[in-house]
C-alpha positions in Angstrom: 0.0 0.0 0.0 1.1 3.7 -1.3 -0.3 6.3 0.7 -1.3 9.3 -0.9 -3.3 11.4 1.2 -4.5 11.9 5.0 -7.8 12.9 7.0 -7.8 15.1 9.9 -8.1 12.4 12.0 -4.4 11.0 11.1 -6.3 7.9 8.7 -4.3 7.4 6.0 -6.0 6.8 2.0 -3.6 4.4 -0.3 -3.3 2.8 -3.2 -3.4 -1.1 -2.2 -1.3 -2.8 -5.1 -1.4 -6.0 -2.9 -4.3 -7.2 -5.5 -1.9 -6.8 -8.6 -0.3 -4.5 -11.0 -3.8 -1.8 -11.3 -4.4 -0.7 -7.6 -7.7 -0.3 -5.6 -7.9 2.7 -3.2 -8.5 1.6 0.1 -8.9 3.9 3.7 -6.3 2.4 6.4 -7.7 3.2 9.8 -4.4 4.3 12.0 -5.7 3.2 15.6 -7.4 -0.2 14.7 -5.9 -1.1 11.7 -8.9 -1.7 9.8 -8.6 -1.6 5.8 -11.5 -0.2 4.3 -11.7 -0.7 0.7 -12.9 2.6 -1.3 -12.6 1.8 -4.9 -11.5 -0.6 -7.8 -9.6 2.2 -9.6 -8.0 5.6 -9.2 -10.2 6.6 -12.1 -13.7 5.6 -11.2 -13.0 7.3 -8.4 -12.3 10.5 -10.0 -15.5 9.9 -12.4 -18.1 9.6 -9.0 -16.6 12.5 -8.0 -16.9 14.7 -11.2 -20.4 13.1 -11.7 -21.5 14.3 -8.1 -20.2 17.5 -8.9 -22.6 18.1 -12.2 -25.6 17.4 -10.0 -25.2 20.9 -8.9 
């Protein structure tokens, strides 16, 4: 896992590459250690976010 960016809370959000060569985004929880998986790919990711954005 790559982390890329952080929440005010100290969580950590990563690219998890342990699935292969195309990573998922996943949330790493610092304090318990939980992995929350976010989304398959970098770029669907981007697309919810621009389609949220045109609902406005």
């Amino acid at each position: 896992m790559i982390p890329f960016a952080n929440d005010s809370f100290g969580n950590v959000y990563c690219f998890d590459y342990r699935q292969g060569k195309t990573p998922s985004l996943v949330a790493y929880d610092h304090e318990e250690g939980d992995i929350e998986p976010l989304c398959r790919t970098f770029s669907k990711l981007v697309a919810g976010i621009i389609e949220e954005d045109d609902d406005f």
